[in-house]
N, CA, C and O atoms as a MOPAC input file, in Angstrom:
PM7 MOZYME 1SCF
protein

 N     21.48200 1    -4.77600 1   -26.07000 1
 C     21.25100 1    -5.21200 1   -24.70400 1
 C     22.24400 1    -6.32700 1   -24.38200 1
 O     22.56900 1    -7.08900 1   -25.29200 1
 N     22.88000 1    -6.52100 1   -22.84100 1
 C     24.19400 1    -7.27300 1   -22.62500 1
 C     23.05300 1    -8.76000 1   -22.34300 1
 O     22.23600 1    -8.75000 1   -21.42100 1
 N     23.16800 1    -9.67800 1   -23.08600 1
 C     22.43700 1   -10.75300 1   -22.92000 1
 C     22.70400 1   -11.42200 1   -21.20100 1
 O     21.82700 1   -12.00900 1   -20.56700 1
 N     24.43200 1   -11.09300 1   -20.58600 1
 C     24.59500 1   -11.54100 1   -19.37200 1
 C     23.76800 1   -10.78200 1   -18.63600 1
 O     22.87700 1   -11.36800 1   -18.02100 1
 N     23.88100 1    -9.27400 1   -18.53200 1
 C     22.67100 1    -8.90300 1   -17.24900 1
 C     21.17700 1    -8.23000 1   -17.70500 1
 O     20.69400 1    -7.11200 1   -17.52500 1
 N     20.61100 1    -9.62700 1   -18.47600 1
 C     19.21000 1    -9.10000 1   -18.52500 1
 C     18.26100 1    -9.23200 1   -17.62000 1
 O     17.08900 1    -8.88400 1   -17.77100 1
 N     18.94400 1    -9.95700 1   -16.23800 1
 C     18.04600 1   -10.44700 1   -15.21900 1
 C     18.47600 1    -9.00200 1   -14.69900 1
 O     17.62900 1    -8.70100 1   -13.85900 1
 N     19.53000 1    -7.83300 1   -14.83300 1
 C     19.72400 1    -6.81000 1   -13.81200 1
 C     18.85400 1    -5.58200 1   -14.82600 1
 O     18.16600 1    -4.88000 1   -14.08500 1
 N     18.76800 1    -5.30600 1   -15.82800 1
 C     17.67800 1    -4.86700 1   -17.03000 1
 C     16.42400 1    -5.42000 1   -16.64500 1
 O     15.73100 1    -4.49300 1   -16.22500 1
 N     16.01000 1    -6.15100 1   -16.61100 1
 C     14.35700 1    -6.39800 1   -15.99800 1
 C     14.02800 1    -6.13800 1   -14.86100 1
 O     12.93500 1    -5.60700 1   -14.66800 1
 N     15.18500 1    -6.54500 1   -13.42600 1
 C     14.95500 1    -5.83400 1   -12.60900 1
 C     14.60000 1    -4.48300 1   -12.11800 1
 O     13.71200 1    -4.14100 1   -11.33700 1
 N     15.61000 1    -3.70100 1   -12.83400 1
 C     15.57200 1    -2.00500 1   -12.87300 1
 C     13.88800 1    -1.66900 1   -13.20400 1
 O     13.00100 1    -1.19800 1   -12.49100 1
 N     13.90800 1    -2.25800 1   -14.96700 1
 C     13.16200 1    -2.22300 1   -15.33800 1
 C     11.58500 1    -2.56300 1   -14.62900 1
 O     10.61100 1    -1.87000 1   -14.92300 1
 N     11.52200 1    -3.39700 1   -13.93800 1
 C      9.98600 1    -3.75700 1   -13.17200 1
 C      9.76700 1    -2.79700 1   -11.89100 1
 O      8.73700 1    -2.18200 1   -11.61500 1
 N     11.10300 1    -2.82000 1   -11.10800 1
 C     11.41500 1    -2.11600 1   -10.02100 1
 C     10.56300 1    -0.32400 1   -10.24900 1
 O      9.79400 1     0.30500 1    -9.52200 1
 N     11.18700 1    -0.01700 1   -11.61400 1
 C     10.75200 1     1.84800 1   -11.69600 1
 C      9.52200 1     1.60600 1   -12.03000 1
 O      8.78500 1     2.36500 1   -11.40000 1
 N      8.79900 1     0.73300 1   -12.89600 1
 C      7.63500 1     1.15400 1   -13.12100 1
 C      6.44200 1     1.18100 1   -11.42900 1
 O      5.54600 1     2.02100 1   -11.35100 1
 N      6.59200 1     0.54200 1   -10.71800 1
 C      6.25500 1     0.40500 1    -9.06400 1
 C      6.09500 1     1.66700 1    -8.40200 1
 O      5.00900 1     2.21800 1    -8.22700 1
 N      7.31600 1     2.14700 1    -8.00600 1
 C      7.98500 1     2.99400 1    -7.34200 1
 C      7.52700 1     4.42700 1    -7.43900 1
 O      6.93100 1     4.58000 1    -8.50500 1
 N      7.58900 1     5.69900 1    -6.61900 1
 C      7.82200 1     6.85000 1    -6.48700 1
 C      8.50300 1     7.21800 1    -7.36300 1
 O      8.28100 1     7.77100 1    -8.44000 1
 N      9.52500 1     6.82400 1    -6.76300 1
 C     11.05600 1     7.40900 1    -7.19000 1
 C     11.92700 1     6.87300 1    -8.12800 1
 O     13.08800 1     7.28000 1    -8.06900 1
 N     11.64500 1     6.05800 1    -8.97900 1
 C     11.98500 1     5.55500 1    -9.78700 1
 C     13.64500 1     6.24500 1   -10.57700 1
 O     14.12400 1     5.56100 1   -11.48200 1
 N     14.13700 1     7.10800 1   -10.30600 1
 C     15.63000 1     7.38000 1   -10.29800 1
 C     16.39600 1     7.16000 1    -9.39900 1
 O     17.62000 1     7.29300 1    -9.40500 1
 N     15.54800 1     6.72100 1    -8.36400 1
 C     16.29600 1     6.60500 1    -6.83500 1
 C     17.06400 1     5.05100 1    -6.88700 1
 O     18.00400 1     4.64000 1    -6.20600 1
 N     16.27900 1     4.36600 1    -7.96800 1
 C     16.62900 1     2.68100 1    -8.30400 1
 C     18.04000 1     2.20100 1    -8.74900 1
 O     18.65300 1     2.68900 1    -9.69800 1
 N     18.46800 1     1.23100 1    -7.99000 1
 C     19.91900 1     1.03900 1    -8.05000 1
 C     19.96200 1    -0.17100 1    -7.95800 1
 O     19.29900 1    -0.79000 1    -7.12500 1
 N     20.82500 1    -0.76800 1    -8.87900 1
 C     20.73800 1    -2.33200 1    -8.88000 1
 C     22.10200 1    -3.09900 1    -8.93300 1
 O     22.30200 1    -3.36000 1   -10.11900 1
 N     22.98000 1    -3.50400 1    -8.26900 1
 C     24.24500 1    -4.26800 1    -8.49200 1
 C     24.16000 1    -5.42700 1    -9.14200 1
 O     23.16000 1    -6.14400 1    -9.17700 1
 N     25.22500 1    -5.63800 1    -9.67700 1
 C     24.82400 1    -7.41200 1    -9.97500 1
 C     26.34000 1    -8.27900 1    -9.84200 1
 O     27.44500 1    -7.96200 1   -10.28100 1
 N     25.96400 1    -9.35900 1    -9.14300 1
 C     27.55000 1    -9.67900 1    -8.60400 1
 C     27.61700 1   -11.52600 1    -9.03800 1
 O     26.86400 1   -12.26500 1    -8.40300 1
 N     28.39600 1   -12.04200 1    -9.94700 1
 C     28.48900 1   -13.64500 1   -10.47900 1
 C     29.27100 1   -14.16500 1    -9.52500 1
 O     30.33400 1   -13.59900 1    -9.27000 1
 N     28.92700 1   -15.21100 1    -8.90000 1
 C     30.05300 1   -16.32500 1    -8.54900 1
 C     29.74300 1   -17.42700 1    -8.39400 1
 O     28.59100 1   -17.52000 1    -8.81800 1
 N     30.19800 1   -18.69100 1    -7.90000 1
 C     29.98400 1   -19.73700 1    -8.03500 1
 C     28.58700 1   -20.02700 1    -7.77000 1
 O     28.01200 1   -20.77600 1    -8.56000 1
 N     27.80200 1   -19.43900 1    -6.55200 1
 C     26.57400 1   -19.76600 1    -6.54100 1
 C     25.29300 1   -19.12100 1    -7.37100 1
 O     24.11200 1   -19.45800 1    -7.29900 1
 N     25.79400 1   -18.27100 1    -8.03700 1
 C     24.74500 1   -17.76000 1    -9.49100 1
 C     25.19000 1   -16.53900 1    -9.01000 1
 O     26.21800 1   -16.21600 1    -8.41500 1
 N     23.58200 1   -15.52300 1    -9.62700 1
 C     23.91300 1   -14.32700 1    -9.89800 1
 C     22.84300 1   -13.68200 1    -8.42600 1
 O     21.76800 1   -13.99500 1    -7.91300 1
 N     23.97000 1   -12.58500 1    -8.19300 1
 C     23.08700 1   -12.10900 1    -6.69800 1
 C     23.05500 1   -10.63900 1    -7.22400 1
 O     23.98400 1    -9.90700 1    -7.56700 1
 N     21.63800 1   -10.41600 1    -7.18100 1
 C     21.23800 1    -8.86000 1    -7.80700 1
 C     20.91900 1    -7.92200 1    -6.28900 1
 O     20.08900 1    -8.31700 1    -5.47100 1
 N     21.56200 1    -6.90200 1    -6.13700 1
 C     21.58100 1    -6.45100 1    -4.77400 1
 C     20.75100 1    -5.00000 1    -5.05400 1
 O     21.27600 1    -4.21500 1    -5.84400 1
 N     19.55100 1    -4.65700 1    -4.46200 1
 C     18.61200 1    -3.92800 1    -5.19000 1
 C     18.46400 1    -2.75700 1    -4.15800 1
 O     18.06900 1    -3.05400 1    -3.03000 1
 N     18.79100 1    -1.25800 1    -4.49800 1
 C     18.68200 1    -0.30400 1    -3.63300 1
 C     17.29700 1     0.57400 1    -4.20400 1
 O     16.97700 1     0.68300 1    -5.38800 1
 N     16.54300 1     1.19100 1    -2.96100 1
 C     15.66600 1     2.26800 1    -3.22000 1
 C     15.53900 1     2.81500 1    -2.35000 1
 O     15.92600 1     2.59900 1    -1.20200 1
 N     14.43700 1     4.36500 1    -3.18700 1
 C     14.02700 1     5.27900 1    -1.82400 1
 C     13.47500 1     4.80800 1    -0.65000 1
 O     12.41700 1     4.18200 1    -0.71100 1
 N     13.96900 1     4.98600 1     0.31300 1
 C     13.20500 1     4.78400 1     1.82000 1
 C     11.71600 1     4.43400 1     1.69100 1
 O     11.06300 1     3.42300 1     1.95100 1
 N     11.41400 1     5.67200 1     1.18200 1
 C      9.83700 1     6.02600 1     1.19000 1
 C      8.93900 1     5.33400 1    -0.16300 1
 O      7.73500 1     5.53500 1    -0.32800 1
 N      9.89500 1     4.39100 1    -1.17400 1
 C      9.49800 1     3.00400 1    -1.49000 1
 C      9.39500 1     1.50500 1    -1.05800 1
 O      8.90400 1     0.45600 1    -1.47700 1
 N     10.35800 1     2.11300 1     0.34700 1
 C     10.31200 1     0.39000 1     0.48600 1
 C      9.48400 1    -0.39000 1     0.68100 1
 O      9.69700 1    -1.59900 1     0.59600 1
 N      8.14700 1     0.21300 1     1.04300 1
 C      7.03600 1    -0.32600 1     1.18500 1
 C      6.25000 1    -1.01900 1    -0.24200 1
 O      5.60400 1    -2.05600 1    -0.39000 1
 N      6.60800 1    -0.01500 1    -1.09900 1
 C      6.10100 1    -0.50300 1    -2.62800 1
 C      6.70300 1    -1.94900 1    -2.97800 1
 O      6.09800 1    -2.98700 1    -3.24700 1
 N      8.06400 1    -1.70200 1    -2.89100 1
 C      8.52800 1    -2.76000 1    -3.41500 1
 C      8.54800 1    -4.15100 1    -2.56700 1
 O      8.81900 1    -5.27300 1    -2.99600 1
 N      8.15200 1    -3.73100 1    -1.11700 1
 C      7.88400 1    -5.38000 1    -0.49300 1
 C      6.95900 1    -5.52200 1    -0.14400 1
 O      6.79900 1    -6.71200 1     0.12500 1
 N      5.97900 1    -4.84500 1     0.07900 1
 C      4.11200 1    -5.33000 1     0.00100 1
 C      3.97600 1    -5.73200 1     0.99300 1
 O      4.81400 1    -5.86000 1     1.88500 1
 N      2.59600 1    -6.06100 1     0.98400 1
 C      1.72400 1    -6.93200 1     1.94200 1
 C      2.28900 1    -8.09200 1     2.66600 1
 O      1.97900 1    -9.12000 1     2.06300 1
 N      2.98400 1    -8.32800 1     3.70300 1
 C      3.35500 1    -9.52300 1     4.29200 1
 C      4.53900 1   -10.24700 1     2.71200 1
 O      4.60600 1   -11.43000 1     2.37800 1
 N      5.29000 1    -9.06800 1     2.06100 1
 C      6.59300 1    -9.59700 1     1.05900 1
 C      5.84300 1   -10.09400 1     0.02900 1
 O      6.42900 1   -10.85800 1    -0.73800 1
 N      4.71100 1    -9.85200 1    -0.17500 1
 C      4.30300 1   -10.43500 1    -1.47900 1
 C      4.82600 1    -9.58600 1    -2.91100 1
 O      5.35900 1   -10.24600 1    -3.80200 1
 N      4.74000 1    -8.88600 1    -2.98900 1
 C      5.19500 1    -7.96000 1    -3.89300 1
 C      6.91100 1    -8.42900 1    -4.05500 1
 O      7.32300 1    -8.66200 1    -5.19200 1
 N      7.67100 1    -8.52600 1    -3.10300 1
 C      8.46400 1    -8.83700 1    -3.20900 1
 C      9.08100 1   -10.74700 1    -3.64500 1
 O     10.04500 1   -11.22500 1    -4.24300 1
 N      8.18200 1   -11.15500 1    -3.11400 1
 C      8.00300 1   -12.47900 1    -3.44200 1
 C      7.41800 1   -12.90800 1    -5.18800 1
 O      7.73000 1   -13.87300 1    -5.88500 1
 N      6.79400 1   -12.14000 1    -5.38000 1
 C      6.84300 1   -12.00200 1    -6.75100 1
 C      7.40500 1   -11.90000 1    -7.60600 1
 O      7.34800 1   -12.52500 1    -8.66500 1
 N      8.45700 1   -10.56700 1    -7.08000 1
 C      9.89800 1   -10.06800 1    -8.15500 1
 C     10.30900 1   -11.40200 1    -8.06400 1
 O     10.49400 1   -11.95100 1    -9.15000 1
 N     10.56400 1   -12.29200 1    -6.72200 1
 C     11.88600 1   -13.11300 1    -6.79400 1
 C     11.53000 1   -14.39700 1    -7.81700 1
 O     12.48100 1   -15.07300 1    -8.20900 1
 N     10.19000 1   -14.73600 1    -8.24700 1
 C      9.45000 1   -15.65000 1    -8.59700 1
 C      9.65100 1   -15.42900 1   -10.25200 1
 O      9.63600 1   -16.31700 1   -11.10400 1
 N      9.80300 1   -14.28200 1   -10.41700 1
 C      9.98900 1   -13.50700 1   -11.90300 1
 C     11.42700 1   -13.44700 1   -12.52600 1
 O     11.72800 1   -13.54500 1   -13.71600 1
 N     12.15900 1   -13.28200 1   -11.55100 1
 C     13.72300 1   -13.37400 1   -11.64200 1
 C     13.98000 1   -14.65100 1   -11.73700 1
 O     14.81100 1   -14.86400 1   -12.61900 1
 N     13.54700 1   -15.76700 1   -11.09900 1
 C     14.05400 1   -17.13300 1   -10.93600 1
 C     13.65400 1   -17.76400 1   -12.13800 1
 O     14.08400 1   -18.87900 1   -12.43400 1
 N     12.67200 1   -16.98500 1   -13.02900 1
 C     12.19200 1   -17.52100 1   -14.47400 1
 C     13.03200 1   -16.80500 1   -15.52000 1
 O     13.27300 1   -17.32800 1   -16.60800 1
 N     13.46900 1   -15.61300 1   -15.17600 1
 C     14.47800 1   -15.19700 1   -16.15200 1
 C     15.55700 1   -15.68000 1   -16.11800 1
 O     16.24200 1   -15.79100 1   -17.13500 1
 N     15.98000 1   -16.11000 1   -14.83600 1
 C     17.31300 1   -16.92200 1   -14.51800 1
 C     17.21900 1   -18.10900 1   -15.07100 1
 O     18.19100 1   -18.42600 1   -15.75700 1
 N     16.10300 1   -19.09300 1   -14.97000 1
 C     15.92400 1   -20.22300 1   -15.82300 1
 C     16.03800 1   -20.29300 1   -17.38400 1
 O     16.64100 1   -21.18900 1   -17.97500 1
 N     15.40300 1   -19.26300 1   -17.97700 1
 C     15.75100 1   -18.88000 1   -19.28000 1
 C     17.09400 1   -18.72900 1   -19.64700 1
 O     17.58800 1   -19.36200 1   -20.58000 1
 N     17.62600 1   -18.03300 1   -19.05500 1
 C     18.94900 1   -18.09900 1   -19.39100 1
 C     20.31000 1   -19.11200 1   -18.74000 1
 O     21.51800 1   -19.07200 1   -18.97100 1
 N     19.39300 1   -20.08900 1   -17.74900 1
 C     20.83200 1   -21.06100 1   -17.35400 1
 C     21.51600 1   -20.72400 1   -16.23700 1
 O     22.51400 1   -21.32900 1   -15.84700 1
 N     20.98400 1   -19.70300 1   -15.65700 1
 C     21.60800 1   -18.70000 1   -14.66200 1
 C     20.72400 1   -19.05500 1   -12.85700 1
 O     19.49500 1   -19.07600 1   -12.92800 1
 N     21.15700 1   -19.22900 1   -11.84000 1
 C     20.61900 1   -18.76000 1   -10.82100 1
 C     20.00200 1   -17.51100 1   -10.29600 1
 O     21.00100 1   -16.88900 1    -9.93500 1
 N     19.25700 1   -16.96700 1   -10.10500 1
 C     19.19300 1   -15.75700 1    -9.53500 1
 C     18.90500 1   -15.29500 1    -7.97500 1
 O     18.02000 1   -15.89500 1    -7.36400 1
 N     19.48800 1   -14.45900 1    -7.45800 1
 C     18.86400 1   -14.14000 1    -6.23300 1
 C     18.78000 1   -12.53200 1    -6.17700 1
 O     19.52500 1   -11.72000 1    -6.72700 1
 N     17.61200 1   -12.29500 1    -5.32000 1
 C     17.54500 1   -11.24100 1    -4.72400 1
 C     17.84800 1   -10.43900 1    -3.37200 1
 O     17.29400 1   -10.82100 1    -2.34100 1
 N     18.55900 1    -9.53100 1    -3.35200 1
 C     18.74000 1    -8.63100 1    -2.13300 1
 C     18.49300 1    -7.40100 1    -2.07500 1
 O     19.30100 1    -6.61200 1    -2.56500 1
 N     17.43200 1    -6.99400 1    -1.52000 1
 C     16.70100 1    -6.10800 1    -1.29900 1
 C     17.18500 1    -5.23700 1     0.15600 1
 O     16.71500 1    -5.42000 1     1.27900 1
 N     18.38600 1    -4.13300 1    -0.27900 1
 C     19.14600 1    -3.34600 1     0.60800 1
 C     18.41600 1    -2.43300 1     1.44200 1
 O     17.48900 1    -1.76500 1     0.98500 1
 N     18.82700 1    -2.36000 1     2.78600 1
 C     17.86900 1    -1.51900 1     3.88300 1
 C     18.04500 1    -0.60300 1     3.42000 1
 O     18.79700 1    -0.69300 1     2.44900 1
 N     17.60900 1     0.58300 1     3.69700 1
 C     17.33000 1     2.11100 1     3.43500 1
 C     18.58000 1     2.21600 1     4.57800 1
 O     18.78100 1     1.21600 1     5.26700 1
 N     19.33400 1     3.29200 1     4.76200 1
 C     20.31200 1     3.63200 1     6.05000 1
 C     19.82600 1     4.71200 1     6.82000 1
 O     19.23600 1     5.73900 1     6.48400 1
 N     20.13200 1     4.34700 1     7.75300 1
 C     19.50400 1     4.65300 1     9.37500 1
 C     17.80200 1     3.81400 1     9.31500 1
 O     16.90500 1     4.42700 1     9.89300 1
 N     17.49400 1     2.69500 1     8.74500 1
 C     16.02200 1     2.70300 1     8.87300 1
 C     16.28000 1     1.62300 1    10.46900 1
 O     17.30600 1     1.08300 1    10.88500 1
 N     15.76600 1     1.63200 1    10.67500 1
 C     15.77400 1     0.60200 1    12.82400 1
 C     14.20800 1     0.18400 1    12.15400 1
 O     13.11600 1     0.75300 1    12.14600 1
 N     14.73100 1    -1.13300 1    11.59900 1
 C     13.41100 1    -2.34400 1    11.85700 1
 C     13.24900 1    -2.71600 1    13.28400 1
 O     14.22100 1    -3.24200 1    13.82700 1
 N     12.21000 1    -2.53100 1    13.94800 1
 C     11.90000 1    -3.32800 1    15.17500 1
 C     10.49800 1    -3.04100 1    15.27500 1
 O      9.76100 1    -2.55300 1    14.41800 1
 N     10.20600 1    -3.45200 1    16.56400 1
 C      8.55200 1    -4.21700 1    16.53100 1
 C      7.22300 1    -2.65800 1    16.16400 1
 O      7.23400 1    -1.45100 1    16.40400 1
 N      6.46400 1    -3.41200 1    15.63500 1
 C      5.98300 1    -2.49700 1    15.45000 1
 C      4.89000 1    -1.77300 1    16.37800 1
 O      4.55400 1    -2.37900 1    17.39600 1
 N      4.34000 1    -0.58600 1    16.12200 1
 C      3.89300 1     0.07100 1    17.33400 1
 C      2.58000 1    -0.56600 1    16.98700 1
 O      2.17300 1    -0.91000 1    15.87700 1
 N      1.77000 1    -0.68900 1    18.62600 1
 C      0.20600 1    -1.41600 1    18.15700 1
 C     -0.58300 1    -0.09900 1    17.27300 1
 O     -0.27300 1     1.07600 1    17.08100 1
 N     -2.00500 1    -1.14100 1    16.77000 1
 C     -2.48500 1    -0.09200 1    15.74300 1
 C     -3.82600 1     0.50300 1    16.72000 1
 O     -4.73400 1     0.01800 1    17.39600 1
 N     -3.41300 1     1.61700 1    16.39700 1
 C     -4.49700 1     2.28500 1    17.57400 1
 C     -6.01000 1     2.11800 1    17.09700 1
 O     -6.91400 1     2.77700 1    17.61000 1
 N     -6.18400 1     1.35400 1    16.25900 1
 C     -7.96500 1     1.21200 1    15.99500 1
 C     -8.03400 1    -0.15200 1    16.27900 1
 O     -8.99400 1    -0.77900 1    15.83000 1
 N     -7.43600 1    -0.55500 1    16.74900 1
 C     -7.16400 1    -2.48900 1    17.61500 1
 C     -7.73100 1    -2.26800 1    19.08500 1
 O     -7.25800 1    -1.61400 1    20.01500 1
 N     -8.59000 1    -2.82400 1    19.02000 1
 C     -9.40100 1    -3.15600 1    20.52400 1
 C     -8.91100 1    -4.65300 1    21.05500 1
 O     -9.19400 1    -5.77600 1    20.63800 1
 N     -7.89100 1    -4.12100 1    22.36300 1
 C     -6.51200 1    -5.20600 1    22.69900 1
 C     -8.01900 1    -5.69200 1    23.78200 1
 O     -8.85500 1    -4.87000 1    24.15800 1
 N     -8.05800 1    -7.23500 1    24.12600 1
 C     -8.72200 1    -7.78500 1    25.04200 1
 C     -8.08000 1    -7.41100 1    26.54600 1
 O     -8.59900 1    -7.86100 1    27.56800 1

């Protein structure tokens, strides 16, 4: 195992066990002066897995990474890549919502 990207090995690694699609998982990892920026791709139809409830799920990974990054001396960040063609915008009301 490359001791430099074990923060991109745990990622993969936490990321598939989650997921659907767990081959669909793609992980970059890029060094420069401001640490290490892990740029994290998945299926569309995970993205929900992997950022949860109001980002908690995702707030977690980053909480987990920033301890592996500490272990090793390293910064870490996360970027969690849009799906392509996905159009974030507002969301539609929820039709079992009784609007005043």
């Amino acid at each position: 195992m490359n001791k430099d990207a074990i923060d991109q090995e745990f990622l993969e690694f936490l990321v598939k066990g989650i997921v659907d699609h767990p081959d669909d998982v793609k992980v970059d990892r890029k060094v420069d002066e401001m640490g290490v920026l892990l740029s994290l791709r998945v299926n569309p139809q995970d993205m929900g897995q992997v950022v949860g409830r109001q980002g908690a799920t995702a707030k977690a990974i980053r909480s987990l990474l920033r301890i592996v990054g500490i272990k090793n001396n390293a910064r870490v960040n996360l970027k969690i890549e849009e799906p392509e063609g996905s159009t974030r915008g507002p969301r539609k009301p929820r039709e079992d919502f009784q609007q005043m």
